[in-house]
NUGUPA-330230 format. One record per residue (C-alpha): residue in one letter; x, y, z. Coordinates in Angstrom, 1 decimal, padded with zeros to 4 digits, always signed. Layout:
N
ATOM   code        x        y        z
ATOM      a        X        Y        Z
...
END
This chain:
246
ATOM   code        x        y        z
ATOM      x   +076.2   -119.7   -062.1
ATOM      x   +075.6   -117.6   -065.4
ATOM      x   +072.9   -115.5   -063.0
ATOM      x   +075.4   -114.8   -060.8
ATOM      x   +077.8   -113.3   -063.0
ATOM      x   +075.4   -111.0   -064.9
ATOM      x   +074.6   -110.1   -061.7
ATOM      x   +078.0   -108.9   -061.2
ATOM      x   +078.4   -107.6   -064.1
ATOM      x   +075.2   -105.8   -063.9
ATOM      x   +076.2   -104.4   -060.6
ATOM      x   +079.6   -102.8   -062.4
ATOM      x   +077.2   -101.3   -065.1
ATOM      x   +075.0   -100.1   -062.2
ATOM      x   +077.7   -098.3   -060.9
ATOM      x   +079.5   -096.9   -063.7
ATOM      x   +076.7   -095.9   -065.9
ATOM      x   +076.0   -093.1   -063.2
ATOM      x   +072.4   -094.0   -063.8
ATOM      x   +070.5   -090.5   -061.4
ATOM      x   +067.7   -092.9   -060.5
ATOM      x   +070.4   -095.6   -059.1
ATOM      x   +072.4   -093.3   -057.4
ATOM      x   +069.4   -091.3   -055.9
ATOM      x   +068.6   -094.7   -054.3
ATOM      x   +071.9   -095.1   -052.8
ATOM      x   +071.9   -091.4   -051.7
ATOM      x   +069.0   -091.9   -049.7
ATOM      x   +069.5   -095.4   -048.5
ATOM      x   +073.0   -094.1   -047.5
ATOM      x   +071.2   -090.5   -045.6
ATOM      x   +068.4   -092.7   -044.1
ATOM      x   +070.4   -095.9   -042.3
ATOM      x   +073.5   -093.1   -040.9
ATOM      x   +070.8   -090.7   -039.2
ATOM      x   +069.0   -093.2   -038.2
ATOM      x   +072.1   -095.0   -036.6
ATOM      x   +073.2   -091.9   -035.4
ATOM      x   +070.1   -090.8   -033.5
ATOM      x   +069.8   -094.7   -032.6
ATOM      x   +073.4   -094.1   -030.9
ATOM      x   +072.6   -090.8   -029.4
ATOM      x   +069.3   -092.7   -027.7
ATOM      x   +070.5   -095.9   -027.0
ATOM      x   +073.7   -095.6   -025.5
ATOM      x   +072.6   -093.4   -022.9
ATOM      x   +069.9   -095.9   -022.0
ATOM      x   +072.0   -099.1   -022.0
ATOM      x   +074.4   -097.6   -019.2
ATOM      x   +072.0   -095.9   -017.4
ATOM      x   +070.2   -099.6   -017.3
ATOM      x   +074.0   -101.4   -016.8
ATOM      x   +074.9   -098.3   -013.7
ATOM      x   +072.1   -097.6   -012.0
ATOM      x   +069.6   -099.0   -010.0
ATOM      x   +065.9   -097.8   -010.3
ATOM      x   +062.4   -099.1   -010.1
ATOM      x   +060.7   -101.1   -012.8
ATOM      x   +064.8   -101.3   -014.3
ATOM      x   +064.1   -105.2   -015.1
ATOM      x   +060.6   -105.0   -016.7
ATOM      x   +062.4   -102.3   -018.4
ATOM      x   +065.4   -104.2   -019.2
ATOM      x   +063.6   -107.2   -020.5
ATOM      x   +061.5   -104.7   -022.6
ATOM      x   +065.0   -103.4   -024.2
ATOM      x   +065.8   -107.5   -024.6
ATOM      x   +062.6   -108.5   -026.3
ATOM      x   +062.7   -104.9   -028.4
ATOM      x   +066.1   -106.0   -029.9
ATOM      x   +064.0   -109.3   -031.9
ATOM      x   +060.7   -107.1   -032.9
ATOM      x   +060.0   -107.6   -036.1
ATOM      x   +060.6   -105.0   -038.6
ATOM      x   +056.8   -105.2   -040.0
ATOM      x   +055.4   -105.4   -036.6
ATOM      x   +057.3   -101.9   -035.9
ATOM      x   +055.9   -100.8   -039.1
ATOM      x   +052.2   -101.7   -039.1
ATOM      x   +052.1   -099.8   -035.1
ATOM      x   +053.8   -096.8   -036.8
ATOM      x   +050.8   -096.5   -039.6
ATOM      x   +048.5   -097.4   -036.5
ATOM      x   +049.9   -094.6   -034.6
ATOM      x   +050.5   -091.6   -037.6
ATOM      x   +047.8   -092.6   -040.0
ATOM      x   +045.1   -090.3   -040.5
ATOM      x   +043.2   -092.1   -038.0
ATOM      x   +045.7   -092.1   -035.7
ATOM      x   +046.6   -089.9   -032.6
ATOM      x   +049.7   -088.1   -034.4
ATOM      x   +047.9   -088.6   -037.6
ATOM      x   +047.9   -084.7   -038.1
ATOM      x   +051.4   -084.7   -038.7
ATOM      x   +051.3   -086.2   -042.1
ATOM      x   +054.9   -087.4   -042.2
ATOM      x   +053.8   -091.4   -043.9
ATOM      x   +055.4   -092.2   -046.9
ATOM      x   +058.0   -089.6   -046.2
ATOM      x   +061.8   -089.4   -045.6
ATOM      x   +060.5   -088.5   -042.4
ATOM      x   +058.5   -092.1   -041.3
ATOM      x   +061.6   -093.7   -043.1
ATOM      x   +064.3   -092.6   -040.6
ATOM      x   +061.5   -092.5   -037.6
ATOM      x   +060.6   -096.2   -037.8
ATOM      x   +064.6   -097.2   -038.5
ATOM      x   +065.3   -095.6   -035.2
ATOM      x   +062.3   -097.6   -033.2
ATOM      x   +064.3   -100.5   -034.9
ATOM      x   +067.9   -099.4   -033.9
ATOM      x   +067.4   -097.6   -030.5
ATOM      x   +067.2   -101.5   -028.5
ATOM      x   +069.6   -102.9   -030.7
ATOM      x   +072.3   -100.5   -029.5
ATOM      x   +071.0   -099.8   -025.8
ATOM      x   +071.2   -103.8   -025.3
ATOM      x   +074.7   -104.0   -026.8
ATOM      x   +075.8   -101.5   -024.9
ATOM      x   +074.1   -102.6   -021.6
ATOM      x   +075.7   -106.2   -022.0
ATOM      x   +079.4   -104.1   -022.9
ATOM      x   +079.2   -102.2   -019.6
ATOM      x   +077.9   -105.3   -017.4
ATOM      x   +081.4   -107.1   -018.6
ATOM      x   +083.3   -104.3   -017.2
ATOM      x   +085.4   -105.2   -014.5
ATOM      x   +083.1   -103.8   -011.6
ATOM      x   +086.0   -103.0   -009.3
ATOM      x   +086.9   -100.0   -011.6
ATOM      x   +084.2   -098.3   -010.7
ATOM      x   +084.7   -099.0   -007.1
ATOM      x   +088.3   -097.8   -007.5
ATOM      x   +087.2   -094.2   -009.1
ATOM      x   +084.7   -094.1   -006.1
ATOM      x   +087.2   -094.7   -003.5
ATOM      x   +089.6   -092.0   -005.1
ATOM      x   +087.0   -089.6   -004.5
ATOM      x   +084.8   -089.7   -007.6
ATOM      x   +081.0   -089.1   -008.1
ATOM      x   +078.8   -091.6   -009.5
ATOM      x   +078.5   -089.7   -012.6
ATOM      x   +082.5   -089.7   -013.1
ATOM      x   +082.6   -092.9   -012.1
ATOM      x   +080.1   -094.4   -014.8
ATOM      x   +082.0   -092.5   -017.2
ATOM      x   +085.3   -094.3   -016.6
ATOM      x   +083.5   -096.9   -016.6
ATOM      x   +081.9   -096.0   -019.8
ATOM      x   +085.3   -095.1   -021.3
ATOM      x   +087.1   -098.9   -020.3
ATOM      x   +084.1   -100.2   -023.1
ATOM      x   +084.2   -097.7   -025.9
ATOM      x   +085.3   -100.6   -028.2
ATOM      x   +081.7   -102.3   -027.1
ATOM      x   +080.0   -099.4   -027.7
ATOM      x   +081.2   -099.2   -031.4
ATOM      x   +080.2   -103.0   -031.7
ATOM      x   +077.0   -102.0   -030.3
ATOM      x   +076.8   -099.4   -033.1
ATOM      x   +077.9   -101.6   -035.9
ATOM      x   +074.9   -103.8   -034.9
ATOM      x   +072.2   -100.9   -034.7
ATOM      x   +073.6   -100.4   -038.4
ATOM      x   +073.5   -103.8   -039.4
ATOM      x   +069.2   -104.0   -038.3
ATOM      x   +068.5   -101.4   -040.0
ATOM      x   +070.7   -101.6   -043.6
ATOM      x   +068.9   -104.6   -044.1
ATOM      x   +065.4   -103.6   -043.2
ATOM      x   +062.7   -104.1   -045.7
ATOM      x   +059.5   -104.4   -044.4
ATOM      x   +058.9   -101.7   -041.9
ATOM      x   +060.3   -098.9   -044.6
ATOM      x   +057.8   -100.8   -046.9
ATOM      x   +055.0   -100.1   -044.8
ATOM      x   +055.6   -096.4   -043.9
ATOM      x   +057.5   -095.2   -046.9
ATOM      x   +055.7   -096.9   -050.0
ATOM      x   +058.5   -097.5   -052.1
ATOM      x   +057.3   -094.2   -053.6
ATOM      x   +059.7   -093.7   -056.8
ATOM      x   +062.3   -090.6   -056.2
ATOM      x   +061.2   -089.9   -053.0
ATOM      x   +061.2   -093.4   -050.8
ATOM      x   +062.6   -095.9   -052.9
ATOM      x   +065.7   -097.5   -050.8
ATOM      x   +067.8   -100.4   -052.3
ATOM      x   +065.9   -103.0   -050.4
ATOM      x   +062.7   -102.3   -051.6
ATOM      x   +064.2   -101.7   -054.8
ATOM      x   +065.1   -105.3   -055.0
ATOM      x   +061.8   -106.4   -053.5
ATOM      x   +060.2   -104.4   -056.2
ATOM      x   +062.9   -105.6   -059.1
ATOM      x   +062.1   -109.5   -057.8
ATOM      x   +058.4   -108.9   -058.2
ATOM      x   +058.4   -108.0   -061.9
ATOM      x   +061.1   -110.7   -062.9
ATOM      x   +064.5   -108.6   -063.0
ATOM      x   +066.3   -110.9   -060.4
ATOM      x   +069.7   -110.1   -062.2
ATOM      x   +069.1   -106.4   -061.1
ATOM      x   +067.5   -106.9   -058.1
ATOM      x   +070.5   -109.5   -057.2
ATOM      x   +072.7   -106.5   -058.5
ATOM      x   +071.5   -104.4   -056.3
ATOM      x   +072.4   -106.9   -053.8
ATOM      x   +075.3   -106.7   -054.1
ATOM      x   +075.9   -102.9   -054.3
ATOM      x   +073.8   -103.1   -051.2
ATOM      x   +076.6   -105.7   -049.2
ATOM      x   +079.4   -103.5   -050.6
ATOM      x   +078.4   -100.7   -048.8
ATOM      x   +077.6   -102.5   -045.5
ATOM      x   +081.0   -103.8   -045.9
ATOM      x   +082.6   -100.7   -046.5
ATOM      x   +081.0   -099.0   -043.6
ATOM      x   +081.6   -102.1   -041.2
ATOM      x   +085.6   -102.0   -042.2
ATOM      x   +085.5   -098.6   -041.3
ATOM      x   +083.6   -099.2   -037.3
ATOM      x   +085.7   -101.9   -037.2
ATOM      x   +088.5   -100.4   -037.2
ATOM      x   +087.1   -098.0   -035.2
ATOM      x   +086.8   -100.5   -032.8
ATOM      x   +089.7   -101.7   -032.9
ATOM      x   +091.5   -098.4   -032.2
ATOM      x   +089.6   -097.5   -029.1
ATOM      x   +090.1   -101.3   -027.9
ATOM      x   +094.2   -100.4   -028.3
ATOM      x   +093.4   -097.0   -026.6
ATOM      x   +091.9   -098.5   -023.7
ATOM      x   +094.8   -101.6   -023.3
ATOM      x   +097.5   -098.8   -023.7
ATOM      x   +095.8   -096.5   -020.9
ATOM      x   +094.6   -098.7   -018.3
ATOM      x   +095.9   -096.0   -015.8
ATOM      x   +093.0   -093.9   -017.1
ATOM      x   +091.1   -094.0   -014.1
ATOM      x   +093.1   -092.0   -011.0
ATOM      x   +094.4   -089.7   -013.7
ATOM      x   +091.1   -088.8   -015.2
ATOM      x   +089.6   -088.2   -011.6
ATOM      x   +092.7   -086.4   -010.7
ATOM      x   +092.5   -084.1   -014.0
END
């Protein structure tokens, strides 16, 4: 119990000292996660409604791809990334290992299934006959799959709120293809790795924590994202004729 509390503790000092090297980590663990949510979002949310709207070959293998891509283990995405951009490997000339660079790249191979299976699963739960109704008043497919699309929004944040939540948390792929390099790839989660291995565990465990507060912060925040778009969609479930109409 005393651990726990110089952990806090050290955690407030963390914060308020306004250590460079501490904040530096958070500045880059912060940069890192959103872009790579961001692009994850901009990827994957295309791809889970084009798999949820459309009917194409090889869309199951495909699917079941996305399915079994959501549980791959971080280090297993890391090791194919060295495999793939080492020096002996076929984009090997473009030197970005152990860069800011291979960090956002291999958090994106980790968030891009995460979010296009969330968002697949929101827009398979979507009443089906909506669609049908924006067909029959005189909508293309396209239009249609966006109404569609827009009756799931709040899925769509929850599908983004678990791309962020892989990747916040991810240790061993950034590991891998970042190095924990000091200044320049050193994120909060290998920080703690790092802090555990030489016997801080009151400062790693502080780090923890400055780790969950942000998480939290940024989860209140989609969630009440979520929330709003899930009021927006109960308050205009005439959306469909009038968007097709405008």
């Amino acid at each position: 119990m005393e651990s726990i509390l110089n952990a806090f503790k050290e955690a407030f000092w963390l914060i308020v000292r306004f250590d460079p090297d501490f904040y530096r980590i958070i500045l880059l663990t912060l940069m890192v996660n959103g872009i790579a949510t961001l692009i994850g979002a901009v990827l994957g949310i295309p791809a889970g409604v084009a798999l949820a709207e459309y009917r194409f070959p090889g869309r199951k293998p495909l699917l079941v791809f996305t399915h079994a891509m959501m549980g791959l283990p971080p280090v297993v995405a890391g090791v194919f990334f060295v495999l793939i951009f080492g020096r002996s490997g076929p984009l090997g000339f473009m030197n970005i290992l152990y860069s800011v660079t291979a960090l956002i790249l291999v958090q994106v191979v980790l968030a891009v299934p995460i979010i296009a299976g969330f968002t697949n699963a929101s827009l398979e739960d979507v009443d089906p006959r909506i669609g049908l109704q924006a067909r029959s008043l005189g909508a293309s497919r396209l239009q249609s799959t966006v109404v569609k699309t827009r009756e799931a929004r709040a899925g769509l944040v929850a599908a983004v709120i678990a791309g962020f939540g892989g990747v916040v948390s991810e240790v061993g792929a950034i590991m891998i293809v970042g190095g924990n390099i000091k200044g320049q790839t050193r994120m909060l989660t290998t920080d703690i790795v790092l802090n555990m291995r030489v016997g801080k565990s009151e400062i790693a465990l502080a780090e923890g924590l400055v780790l969950i507060f942000i998480a939290i912060i940024i989860n209140i925040f989609l969630t009440r994202l979520q929330a709003e778009k899930g009021r927006d969609v109960a308050e205009t479930k005439g959306i469909t004729g009038a968007y097709i109409n405008g």
